[in-house]
C-alpha positions in Angstrom: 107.2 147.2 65.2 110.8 146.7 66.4 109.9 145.1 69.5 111.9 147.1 72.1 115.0 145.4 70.7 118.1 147.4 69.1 119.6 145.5 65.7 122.9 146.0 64.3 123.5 145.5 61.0 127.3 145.2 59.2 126.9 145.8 55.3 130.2 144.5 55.1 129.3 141.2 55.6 125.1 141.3 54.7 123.8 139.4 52.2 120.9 140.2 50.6 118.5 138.2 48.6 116.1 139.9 46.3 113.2 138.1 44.3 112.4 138.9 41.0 115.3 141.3 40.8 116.0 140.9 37.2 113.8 144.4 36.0 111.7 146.4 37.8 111.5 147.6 41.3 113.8 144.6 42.5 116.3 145.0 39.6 116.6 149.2 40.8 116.9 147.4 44.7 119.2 145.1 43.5 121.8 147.5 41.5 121.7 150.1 44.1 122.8 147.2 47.0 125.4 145.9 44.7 127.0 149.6 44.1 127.3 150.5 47.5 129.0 147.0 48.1 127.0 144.9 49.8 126.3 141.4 48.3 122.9 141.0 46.7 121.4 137.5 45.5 118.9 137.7 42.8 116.3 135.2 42.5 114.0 135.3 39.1 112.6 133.4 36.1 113.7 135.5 34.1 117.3 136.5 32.9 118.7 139.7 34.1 118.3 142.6 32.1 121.3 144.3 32.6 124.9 143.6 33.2 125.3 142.2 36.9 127.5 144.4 38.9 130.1 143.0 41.1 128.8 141.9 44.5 125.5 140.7 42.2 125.0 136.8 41.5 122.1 135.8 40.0 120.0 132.3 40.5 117.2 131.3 38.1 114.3 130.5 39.8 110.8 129.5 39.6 108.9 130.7 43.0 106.1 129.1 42.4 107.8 125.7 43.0 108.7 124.8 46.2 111.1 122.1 45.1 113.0 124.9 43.1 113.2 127.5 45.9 114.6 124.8 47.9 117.0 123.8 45.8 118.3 127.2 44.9 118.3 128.0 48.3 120.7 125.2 49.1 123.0 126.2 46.8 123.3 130.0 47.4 124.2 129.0 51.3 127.1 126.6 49.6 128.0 129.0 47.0 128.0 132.4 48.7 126.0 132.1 52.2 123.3 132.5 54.6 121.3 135.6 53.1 120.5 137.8 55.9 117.9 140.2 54.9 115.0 139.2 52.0 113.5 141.8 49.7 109.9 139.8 48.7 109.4 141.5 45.5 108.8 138.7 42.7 105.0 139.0 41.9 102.4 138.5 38.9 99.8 140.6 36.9 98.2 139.2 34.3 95.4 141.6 33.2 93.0 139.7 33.7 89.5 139.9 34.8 88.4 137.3 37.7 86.5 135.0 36.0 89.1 134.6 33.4 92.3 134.2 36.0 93.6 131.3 36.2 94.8 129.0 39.4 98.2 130.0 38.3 97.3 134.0 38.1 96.5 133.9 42.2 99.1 131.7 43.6 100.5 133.2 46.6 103.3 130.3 46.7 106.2 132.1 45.6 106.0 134.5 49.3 105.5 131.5 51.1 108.3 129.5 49.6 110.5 132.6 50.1 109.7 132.7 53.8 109.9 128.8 54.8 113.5 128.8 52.7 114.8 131.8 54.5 113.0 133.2 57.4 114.3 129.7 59.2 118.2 131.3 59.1 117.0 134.7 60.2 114.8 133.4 63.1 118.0 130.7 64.8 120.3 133.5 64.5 118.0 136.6 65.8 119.2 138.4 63.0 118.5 139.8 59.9 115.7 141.9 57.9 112.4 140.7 55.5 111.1 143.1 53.7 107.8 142.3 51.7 106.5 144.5 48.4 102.6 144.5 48.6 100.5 147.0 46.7 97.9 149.9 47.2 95.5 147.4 45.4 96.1 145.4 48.8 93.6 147.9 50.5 91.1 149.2 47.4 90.4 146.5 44.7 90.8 147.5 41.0 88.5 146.1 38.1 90.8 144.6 36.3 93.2 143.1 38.6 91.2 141.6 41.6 93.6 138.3 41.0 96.3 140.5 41.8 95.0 142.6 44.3 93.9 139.3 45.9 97.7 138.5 46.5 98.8 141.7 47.7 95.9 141.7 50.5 97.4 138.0 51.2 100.9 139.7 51.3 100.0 142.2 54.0 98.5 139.5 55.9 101.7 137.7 55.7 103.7 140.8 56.3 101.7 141.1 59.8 101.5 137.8 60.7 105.6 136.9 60.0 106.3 140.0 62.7 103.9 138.4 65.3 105.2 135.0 64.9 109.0 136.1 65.0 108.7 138.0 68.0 106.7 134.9 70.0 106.7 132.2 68.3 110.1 131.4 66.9 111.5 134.3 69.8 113.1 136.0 67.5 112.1 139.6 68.0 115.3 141.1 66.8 114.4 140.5 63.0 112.6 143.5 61.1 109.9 142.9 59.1 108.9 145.5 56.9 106.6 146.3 54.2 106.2 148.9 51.1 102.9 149.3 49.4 103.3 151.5 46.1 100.7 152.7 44.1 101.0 151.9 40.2 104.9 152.0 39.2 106.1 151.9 35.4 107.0 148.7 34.9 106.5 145.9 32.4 103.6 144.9 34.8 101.6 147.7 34.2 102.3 147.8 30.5 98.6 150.0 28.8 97.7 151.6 32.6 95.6 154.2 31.5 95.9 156.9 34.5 94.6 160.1 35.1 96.7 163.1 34.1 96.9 164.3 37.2 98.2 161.1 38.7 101.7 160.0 37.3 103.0 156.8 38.1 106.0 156.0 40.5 109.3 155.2 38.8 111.1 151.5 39.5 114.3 153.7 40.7 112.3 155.4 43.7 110.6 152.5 45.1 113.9 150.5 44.8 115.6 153.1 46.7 112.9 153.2 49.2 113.5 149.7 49.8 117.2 150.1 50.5 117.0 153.2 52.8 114.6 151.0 55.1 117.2 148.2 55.0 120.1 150.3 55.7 118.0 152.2 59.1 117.8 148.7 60.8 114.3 149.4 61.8 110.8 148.0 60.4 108.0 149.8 58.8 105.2 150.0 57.1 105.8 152.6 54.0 103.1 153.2 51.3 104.1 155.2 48.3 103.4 158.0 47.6 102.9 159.7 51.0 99.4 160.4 50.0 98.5 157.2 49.6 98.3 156.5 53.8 94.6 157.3 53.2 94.3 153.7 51.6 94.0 151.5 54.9 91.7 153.9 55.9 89.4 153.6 53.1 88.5 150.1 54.6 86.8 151.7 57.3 84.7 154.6 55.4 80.9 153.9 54.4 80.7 151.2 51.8 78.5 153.5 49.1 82.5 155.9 49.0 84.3 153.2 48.8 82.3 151.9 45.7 82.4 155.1 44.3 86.7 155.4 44.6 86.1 151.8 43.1 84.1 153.3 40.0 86.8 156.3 39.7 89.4 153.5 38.7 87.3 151.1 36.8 88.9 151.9 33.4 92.4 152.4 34.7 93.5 148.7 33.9 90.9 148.1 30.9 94.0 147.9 29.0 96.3 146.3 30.5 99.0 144.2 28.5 101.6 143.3 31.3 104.3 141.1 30.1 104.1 137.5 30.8 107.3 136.3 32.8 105.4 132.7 33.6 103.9 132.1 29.9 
């Protein structure tokens, strides 16, 4: 995953760009960077929801719009810099079942506009880290959230593809790529998850922290939280007839769902 290639980072002079920062898992990322003194872009639609640290600046964004990315983009490198490592976090669940989703619930757009306005920088230079936040819904489907799901299987797609294509096709083999894959975290996205008792979900505060310990060891992986959830990718490969029946074990968990609605 690290191609053979040692990387050096100086968090004295990093700057690191987090979407959808403004709550959440990218808002605990976010804070913790900031603290420890390393400067920390947030991208979001929304307004923060807490007081911005120093070291913090924060950009409104829509990443949905490519225009937009763009044009933020252009004026955090003016502003502040060339962000050297990206946390992908911004994402969408709307609670929705399939046939009522709408083009706008399974947009992918906002991880591809985040890599075409940043990856460039990291790839000339042979520097710099991307981490991507996909989900355990990535691997096993929910009913529910198959919109969602859909985009997190997209994102590990992405998340394997951007470490092949930086190593030989834009010879940049010195950029990490890395990827977390949570199982359901207490946010406003999962707002009415109805879990089993035995099963509590993760806090925003231990994935964020996750996220940082992975950018501050230099090196790529592949992390799914918790531990126990490795089994997932493995899942793929059992007999359909378990899989369906794992599928049917979760098929009220999301029923009802009321996530907030940062898009409208």
């Amino acid at each position: 995953m690290n191609n053979g290639v040692a990387a050096s980072f100086d968090w004295n002079k990093e700057i690191v760009l987090v979407t959808g920062g403004s709550n959440g898992i990218g808002a605990a990322c976010a804070q913790q960077l900031a603290s420890e003194g390393t400067q920390v872009v947030v991208l979001d639609v929304l307004p923060l929801t807490y007081d911005a640290p120093k070291h913090l600046h924060y950009y409104r964004c829509d990443l949905t719009n490519q225009d937009d990315v763009l044009a933020v983009a252009a004026s955090i490198r003016r502003q502040i810099g060339e962000p050297t490592c990206v946390v992908a976090n911004a994402g969408i669940c709307r609670g929705k079942s399939l046939l009522q989703a709408t083009k706008r619930d399974i947009e992918l757009l906002g991880l591809l506009w985040t890599v075409k306005a940043f990856v460039p920088s990291l790839a000339s230079h042979n520097h710099g880290h991307f981490v991507i936040l996909a989900s355990q819904t990535g691997y096993l489907a929910t009913a529910g959230v198959v919109d969602y799901a859909a985009t997190k299987a997209a994102a590990l797609a992405i998340y394997e593809g951007l470490q092949t294509e930086l190593r030989h096709v834009y010879k940049a083999p010195a950029v990490r790529v890395s990827c977390v894959a949570p199982s359901a975290v207490n946010t406003k996205m999962f707002t009415g998850i109805q879990l089993p008792s035995s099963i509590q979900p993760l806090k925003p505060a231990d994935v964020g922290s996750a996220v940082v310990k992975i950018l501050r060891s230099g090196r790529a992986q592949n992390m799914m939280m918790p531990s126990s959830a490795c089994i997932s990718p493995i899942i793929r490969a059992l007999p359909d007839w378990l899989r369906i029946g794992l599928q049917d074990f979760g098929k009220d968990v999301m029923i009802n769902l009321n996530p907030h609605k940062p898009l409208g």
